[in-house]
Backbone atoms as SQL, in Angstrom:
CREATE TABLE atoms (id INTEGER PRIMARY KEY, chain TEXT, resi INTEGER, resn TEXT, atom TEXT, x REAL, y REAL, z REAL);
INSERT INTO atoms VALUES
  (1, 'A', 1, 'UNK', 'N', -46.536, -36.482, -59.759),
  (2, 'A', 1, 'UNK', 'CA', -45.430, -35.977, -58.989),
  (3, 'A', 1, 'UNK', 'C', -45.196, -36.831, -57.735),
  (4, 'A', 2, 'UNK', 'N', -46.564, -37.277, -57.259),
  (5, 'A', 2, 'UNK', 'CA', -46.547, -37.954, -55.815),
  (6, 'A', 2, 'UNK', 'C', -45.546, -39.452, -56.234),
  (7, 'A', 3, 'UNK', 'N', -45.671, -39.933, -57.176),
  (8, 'A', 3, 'UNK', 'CA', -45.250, -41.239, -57.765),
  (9, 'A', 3, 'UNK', 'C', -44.254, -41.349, -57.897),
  (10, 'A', 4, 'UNK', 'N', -43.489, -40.268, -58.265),
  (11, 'A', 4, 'UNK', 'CA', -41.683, -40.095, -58.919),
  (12, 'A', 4, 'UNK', 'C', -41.310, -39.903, -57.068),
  (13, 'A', 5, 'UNK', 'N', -41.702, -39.000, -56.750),
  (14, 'A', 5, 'UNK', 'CA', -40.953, -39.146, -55.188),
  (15, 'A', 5, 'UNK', 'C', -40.866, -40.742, -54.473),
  (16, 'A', 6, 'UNK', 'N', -42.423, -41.056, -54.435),
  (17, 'A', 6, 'UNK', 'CA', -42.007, -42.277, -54.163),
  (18, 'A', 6, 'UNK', 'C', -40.906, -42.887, -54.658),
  (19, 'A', 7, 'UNK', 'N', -40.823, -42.991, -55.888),
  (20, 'A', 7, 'UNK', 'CA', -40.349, -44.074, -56.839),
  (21, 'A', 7, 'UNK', 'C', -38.842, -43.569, -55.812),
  (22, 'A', 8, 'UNK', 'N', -38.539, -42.333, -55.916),
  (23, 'A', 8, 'UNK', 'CA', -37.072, -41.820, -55.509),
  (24, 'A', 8, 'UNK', 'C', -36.773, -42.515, -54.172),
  (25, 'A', 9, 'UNK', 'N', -37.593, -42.270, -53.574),
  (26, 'A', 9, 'UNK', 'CA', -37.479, -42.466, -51.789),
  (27, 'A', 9, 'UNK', 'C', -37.461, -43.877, -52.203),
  (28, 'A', 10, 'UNK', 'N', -37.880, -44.868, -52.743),
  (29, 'A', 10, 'UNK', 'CA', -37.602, -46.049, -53.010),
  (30, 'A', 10, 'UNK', 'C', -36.612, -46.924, -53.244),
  (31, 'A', 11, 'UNK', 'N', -35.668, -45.884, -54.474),
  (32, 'A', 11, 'UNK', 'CA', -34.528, -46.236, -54.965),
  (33, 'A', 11, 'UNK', 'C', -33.424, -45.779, -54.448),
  (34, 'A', 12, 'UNK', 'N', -33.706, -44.735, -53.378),
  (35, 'A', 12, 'UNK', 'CA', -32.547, -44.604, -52.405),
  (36, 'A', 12, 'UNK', 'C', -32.070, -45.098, -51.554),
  (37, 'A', 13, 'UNK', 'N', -33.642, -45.322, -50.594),
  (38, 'A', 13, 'UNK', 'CA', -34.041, -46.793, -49.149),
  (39, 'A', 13, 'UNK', 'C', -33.063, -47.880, -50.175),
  (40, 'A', 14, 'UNK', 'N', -33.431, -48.161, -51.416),
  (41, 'A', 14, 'UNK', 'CA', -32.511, -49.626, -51.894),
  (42, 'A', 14, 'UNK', 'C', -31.382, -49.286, -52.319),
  (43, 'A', 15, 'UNK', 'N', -30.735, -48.043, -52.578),
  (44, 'A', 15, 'UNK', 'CA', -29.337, -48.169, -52.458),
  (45, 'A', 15, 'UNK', 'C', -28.147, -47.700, -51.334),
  (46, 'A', 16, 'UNK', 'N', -29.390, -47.703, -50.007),
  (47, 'A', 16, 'UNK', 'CA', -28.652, -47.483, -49.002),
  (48, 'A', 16, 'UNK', 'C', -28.415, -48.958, -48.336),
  (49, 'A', 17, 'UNK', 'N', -29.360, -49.585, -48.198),
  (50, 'A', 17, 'UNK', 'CA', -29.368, -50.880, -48.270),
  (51, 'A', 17, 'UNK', 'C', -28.088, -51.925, -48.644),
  (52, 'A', 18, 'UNK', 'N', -28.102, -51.805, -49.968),
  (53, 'A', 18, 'UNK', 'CA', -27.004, -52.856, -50.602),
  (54, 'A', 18, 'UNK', 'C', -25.656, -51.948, -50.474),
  (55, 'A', 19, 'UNK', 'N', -25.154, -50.720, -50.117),
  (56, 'A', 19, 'UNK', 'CA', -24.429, -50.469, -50.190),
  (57, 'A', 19, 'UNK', 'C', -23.594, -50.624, -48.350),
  (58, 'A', 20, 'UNK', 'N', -24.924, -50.352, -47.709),
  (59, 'A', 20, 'UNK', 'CA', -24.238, -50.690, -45.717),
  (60, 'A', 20, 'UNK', 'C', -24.335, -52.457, -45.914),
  (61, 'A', 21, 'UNK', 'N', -24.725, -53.371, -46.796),
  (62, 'A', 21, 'UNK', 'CA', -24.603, -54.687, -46.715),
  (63, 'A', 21, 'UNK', 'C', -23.086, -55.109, -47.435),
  (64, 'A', 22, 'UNK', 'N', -22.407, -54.581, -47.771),
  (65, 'A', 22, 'UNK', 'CA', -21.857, -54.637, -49.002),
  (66, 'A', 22, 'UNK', 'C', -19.944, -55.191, -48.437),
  (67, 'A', 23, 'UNK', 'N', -19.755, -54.660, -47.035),
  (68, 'A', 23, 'UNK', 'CA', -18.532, -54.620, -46.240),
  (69, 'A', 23, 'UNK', 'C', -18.966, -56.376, -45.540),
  (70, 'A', 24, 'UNK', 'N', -20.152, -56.338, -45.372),
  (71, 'A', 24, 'UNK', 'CA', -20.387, -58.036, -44.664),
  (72, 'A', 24, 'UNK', 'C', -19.920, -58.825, -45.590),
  (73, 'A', 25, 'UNK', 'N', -20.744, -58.741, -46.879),
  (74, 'A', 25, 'UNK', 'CA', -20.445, -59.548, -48.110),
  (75, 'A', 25, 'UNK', 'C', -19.067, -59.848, -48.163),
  (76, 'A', 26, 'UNK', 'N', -18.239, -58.945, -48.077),
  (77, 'A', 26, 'UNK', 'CA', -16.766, -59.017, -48.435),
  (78, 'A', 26, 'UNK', 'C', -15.701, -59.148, -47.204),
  (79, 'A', 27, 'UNK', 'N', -16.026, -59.419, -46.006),
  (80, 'A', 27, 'UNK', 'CA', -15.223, -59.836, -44.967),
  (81, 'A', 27, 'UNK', 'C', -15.380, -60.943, -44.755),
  (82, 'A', 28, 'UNK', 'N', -13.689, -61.488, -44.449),
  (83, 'A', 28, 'UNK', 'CA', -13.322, -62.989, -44.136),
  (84, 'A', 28, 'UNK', 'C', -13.931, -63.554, -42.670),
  (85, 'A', 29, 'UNK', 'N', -15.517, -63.820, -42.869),
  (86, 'A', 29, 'UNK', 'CA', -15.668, -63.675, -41.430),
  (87, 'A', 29, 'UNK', 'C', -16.758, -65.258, -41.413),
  (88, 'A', 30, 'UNK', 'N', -16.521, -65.663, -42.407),
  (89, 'A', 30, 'UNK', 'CA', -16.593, -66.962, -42.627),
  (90, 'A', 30, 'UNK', 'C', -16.502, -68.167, -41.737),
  (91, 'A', 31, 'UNK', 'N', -17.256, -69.034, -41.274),
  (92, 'A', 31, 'UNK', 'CA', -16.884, -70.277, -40.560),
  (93, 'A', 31, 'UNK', 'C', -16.772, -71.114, -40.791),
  (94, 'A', 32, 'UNK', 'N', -16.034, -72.354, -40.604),
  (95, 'A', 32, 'UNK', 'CA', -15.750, -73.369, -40.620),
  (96, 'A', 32, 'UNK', 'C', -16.260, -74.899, -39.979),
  (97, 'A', 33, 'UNK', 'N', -17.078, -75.466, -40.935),
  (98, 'A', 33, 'UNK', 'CA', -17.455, -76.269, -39.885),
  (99, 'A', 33, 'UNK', 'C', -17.219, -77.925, -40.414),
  (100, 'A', 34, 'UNK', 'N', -16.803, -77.963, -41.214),
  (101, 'A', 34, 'UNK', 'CA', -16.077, -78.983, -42.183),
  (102, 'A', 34, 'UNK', 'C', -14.537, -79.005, -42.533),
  (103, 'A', 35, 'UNK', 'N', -13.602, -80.098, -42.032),
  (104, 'A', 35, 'UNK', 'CA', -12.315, -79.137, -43.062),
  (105, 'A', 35, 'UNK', 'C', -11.749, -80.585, -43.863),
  (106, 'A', 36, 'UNK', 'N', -11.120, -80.013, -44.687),
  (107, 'A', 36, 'UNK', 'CA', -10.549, -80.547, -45.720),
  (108, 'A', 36, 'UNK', 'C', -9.216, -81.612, -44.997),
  (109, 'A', 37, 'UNK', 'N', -9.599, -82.722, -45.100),
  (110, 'A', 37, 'UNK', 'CA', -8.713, -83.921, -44.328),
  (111, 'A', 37, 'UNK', 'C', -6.838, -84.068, -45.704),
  (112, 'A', 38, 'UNK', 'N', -7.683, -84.269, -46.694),
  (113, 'A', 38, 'UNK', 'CA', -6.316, -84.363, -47.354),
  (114, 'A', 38, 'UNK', 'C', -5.548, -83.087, -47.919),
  (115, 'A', 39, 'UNK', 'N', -4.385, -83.142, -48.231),
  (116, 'A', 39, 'UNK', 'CA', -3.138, -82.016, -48.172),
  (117, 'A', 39, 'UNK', 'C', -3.269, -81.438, -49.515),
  (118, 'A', 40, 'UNK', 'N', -3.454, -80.214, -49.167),
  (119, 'A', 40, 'UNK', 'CA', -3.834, -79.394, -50.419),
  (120, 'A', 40, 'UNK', 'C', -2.500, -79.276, -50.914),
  (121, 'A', 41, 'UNK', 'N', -2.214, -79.664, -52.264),
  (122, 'A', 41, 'UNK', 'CA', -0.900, -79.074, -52.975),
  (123, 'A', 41, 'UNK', 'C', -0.477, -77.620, -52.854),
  (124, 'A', 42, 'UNK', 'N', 0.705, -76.939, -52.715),
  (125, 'A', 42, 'UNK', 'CA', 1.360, -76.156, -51.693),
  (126, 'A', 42, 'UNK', 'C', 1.348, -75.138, -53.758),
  (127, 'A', 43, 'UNK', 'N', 1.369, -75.561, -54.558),
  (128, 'A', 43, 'UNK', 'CA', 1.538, -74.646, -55.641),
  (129, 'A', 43, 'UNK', 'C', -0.102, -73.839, -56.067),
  (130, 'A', 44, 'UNK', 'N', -0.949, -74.812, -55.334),
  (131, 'A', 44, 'UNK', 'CA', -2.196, -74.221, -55.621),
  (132, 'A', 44, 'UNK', 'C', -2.845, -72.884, -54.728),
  (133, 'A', 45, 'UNK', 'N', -2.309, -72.988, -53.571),
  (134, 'A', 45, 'UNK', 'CA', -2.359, -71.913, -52.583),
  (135, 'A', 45, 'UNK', 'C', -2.051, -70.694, -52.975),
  (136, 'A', 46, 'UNK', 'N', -2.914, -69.833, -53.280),
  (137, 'A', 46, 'UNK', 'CA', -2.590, -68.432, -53.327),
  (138, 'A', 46, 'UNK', 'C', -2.273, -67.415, -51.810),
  (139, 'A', 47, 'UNK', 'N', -3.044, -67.620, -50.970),
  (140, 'A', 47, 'UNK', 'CA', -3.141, -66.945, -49.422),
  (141, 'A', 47, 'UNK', 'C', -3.955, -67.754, -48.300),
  (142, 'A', 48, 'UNK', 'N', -3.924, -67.312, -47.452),
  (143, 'A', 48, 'UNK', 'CA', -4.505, -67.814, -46.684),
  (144, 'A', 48, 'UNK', 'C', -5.554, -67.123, -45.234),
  (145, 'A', 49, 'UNK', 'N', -6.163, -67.228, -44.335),
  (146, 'A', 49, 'UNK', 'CA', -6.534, -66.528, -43.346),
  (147, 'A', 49, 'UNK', 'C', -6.976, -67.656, -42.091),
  (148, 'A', 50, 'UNK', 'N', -7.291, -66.486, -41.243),
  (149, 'A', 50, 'UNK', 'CA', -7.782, -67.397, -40.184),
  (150, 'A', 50, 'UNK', 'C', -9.269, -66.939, -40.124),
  (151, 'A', 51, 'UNK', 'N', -10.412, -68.098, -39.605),
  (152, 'A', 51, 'UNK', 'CA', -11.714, -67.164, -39.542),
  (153, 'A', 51, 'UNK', 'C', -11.510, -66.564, -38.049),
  (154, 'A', 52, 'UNK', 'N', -13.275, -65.945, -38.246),
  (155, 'A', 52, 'UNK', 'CA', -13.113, -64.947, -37.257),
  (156, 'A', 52, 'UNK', 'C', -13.048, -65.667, -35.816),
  (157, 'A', 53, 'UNK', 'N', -12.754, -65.197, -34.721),
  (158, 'A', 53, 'UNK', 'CA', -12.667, -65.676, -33.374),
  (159, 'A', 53, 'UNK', 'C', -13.863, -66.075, -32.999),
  (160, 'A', 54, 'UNK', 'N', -15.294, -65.253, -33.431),
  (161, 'A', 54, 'UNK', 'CA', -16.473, -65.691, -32.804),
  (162, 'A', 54, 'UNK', 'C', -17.254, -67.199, -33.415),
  (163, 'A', 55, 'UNK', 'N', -16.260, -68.397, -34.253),
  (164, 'A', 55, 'UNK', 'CA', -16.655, -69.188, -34.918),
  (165, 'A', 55, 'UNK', 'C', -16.348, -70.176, -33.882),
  (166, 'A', 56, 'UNK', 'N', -17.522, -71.289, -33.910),
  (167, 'A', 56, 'UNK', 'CA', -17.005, -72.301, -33.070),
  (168, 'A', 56, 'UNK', 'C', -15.717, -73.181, -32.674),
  (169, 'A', 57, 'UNK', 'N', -15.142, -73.245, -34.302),
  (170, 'A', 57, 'UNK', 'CA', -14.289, -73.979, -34.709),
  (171, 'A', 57, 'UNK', 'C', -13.046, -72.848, -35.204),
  (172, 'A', 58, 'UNK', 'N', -12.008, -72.840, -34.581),
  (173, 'A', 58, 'UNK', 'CA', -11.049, -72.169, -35.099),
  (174, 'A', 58, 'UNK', 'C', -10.324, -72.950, -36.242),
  (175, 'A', 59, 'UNK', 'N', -9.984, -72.039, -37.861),
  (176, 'A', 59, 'UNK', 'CA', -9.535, -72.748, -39.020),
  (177, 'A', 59, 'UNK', 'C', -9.016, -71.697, -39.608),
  (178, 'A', 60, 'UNK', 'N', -8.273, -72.580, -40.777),
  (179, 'A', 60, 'UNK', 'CA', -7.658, -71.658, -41.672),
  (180, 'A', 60, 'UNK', 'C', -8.311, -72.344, -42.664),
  (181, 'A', 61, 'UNK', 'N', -8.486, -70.642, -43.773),
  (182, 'A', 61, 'UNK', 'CA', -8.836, -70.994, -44.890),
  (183, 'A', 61, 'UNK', 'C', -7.963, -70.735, -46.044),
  (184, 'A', 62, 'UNK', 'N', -7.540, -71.647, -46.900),
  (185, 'A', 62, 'UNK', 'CA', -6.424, -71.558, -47.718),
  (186, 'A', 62, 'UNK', 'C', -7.220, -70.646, -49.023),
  (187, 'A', 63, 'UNK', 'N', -7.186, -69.798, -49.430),
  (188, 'A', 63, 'UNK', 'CA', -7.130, -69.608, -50.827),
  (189, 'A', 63, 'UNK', 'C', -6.879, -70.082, -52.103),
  (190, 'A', 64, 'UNK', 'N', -7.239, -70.614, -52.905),
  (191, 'A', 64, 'UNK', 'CA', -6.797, -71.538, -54.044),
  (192, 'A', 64, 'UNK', 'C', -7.375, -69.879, -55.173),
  (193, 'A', 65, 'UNK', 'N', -7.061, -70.530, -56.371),
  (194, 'A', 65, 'UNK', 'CA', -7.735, -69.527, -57.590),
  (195, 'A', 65, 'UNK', 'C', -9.053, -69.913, -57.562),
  (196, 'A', 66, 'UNK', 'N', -9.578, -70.996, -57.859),
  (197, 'A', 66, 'UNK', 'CA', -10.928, -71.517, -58.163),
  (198, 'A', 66, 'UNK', 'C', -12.151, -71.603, -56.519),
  (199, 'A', 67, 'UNK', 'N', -11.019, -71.660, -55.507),
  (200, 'A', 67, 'UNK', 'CA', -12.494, -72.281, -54.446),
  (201, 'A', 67, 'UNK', 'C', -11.249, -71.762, -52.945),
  (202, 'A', 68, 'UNK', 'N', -12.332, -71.420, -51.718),
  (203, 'A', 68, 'UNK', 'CA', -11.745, -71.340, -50.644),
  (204, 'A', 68, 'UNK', 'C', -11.752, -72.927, -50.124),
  (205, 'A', 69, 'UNK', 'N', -10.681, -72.966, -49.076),
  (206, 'A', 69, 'UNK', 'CA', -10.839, -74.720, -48.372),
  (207, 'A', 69, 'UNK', 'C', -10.747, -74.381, -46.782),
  (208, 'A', 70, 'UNK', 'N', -11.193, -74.804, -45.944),
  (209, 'A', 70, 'UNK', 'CA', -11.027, -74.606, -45.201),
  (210, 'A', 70, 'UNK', 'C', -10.644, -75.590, -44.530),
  (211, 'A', 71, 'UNK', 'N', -9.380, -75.893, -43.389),
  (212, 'A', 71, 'UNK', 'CA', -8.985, -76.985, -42.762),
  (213, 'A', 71, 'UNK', 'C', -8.424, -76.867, -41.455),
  (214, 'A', 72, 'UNK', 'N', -8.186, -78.041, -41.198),
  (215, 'A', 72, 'UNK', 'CA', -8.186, -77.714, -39.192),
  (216, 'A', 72, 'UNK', 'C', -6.401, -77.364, -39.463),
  (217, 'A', 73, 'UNK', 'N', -6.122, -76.308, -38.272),
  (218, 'A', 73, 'UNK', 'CA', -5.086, -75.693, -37.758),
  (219, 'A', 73, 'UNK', 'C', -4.073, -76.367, -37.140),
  (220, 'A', 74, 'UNK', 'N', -4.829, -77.546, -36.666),
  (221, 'A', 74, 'UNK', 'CA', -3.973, -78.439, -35.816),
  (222, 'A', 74, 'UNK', 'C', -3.222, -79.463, -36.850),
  (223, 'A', 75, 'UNK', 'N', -3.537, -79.975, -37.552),
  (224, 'A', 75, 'UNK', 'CA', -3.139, -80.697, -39.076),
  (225, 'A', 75, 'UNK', 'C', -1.800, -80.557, -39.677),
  (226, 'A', 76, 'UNK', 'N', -0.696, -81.229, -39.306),
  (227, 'A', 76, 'UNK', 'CA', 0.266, -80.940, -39.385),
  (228, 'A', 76, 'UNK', 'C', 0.929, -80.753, -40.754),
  (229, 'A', 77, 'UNK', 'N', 0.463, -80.732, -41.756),
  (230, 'A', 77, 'UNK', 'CA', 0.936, -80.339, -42.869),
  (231, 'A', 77, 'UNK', 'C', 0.457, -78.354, -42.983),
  (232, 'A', 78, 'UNK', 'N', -0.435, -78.269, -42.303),
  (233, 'A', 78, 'UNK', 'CA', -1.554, -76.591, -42.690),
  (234, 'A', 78, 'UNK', 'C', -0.031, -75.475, -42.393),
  (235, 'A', 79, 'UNK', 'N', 0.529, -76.016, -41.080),
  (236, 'A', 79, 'UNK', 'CA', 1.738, -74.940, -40.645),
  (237, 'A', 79, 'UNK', 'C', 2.818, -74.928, -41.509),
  (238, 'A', 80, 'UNK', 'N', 3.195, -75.614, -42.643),
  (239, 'A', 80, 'UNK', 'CA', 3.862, -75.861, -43.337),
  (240, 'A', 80, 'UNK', 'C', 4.124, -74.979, -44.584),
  (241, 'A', 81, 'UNK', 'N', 2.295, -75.463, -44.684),
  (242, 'A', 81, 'UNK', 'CA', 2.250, -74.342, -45.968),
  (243, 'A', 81, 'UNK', 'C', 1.869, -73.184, -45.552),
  (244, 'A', 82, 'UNK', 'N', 1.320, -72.548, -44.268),
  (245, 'A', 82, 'UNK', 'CA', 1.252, -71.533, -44.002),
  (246, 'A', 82, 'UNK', 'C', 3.116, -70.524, -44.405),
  (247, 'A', 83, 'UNK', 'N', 3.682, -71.345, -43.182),
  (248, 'A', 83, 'UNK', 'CA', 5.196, -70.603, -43.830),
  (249, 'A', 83, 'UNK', 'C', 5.706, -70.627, -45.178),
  (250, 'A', 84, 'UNK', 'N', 5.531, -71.608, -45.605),
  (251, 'A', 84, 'UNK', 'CA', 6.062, -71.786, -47.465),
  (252, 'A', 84, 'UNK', 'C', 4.673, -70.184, -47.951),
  (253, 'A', 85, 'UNK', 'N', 3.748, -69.983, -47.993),
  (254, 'A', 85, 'UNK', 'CA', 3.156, -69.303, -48.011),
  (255, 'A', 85, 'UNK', 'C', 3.704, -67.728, -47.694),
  (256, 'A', 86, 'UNK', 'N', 3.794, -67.412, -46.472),
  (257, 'A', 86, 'UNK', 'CA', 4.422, -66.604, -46.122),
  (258, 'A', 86, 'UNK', 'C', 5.870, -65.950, -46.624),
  (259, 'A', 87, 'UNK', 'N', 6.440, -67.080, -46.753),
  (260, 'A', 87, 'UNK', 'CA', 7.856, -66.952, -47.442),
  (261, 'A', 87, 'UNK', 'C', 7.690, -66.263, -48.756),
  (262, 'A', 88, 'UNK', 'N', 6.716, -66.891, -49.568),
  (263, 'A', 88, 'UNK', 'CA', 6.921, -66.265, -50.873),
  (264, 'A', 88, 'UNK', 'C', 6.498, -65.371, -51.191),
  (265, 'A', 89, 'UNK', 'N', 5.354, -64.573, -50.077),
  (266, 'A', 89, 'UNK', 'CA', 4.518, -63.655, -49.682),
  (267, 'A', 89, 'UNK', 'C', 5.908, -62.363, -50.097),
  (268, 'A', 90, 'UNK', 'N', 6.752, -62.778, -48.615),
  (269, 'A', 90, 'UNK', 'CA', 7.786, -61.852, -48.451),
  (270, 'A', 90, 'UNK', 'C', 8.695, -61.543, -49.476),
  (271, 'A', 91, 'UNK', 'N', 9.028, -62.897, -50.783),
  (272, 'A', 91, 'UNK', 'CA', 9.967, -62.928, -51.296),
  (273, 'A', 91, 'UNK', 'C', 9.208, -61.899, -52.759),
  (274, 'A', 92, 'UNK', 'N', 8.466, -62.259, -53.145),
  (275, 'A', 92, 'UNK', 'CA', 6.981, -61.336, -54.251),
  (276, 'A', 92, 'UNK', 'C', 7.174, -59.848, -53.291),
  (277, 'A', 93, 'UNK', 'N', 7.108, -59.234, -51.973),
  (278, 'A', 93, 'UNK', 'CA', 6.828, -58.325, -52.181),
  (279, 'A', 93, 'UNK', 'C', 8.268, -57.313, -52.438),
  (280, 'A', 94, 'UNK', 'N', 9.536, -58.335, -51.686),
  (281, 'A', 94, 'UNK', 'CA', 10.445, -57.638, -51.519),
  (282, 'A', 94, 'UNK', 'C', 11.153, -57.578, -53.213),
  (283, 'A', 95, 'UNK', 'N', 10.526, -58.261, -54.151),
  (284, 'A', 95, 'UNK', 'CA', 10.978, -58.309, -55.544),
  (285, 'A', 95, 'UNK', 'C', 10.698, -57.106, -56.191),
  (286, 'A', 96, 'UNK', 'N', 9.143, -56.838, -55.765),
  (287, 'A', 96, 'UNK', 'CA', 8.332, -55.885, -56.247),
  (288, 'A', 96, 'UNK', 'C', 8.507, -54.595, -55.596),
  (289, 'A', 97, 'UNK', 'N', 9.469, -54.411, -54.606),
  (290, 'A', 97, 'UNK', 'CA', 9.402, -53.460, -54.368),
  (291, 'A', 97, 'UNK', 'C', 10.568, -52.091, -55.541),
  (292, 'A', 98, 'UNK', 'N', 10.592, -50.917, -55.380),
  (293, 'A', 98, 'UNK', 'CA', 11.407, -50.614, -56.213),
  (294, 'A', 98, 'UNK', 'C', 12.075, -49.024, -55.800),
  (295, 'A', 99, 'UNK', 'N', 13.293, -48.878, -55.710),
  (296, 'A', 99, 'UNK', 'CA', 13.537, -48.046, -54.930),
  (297, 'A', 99, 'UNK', 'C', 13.393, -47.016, -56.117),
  (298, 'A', 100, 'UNK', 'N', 13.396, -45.545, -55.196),
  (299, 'A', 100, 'UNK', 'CA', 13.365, -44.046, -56.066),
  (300, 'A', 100, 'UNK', 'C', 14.837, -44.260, -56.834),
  (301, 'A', 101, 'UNK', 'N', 14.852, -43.710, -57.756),
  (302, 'A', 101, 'UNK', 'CA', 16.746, -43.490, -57.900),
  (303, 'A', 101, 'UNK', 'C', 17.083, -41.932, -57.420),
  (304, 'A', 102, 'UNK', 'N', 18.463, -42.007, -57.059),
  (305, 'A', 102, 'UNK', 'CA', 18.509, -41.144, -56.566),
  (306, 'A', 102, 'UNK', 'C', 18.813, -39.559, -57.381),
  (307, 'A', 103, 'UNK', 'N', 18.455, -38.828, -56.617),
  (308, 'A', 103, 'UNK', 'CA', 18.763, -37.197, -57.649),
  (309, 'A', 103, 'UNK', 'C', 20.212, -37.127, -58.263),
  (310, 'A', 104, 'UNK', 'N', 20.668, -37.040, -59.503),
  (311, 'A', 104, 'UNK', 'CA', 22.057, -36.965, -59.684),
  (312, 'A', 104, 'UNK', 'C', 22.235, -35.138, -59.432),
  (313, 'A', 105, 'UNK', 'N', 23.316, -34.860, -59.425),
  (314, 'A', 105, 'UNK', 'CA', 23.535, -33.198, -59.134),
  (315, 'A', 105, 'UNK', 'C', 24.344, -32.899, -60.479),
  (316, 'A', 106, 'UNK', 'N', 23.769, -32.176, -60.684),
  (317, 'A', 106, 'UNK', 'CA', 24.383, -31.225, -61.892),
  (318, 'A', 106, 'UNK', 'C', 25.636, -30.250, -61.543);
């Protein structure tokens, strides 16, 4: 009996664990300490972000499907595709959006 409690108190301690670790894992809080010198093609970009403020190096990280990139902000092509980015952001959501129809009256 003493053994199964353990075992319990064990497997709880470890799924309290991975589950309060679990929000770090998955926030863009990433740094930058390398960036990508040549111009990422503007069709490969899925999104983009900025890291967090407490990083030495302020960057954006582009989103691709396959790999994050991260590159300097100052780089005059990055603002470019940030807006081309943005744009289509807006143009995808305002496509997708879909209005109620309205009640007809009998």
């Amino acid at each position: 009996m003493r053994h199964l409690m353990a075992l319990m108190f064990l497997v709880i301690f470890c799924s309290l664990q991975l589950t309060s670790s679990a929000p770090v894992a998955l926030d863009k809080s990433t740094c930058c300490f390398k960036f990508r010198n040549a111009q990422i093609p503007l069709k490969l970009v899925k999104s983009y972000y900025w890291t967090d403020s407490s990083c030495s190096k302020p960057a954006i990280v582009f989103q691709t499907e396959k790999k994050m990139i991260c590159v300097d902000p100052e780089t005059s092509w990055v603002s470019k595709h940030i807006a081309k980015v943005n744009m289509k952001t807006r143009t995808t959501t305002t496509m997708t959006t879909v209005q109620k129809p309205k009640p007809t009256q009998s």
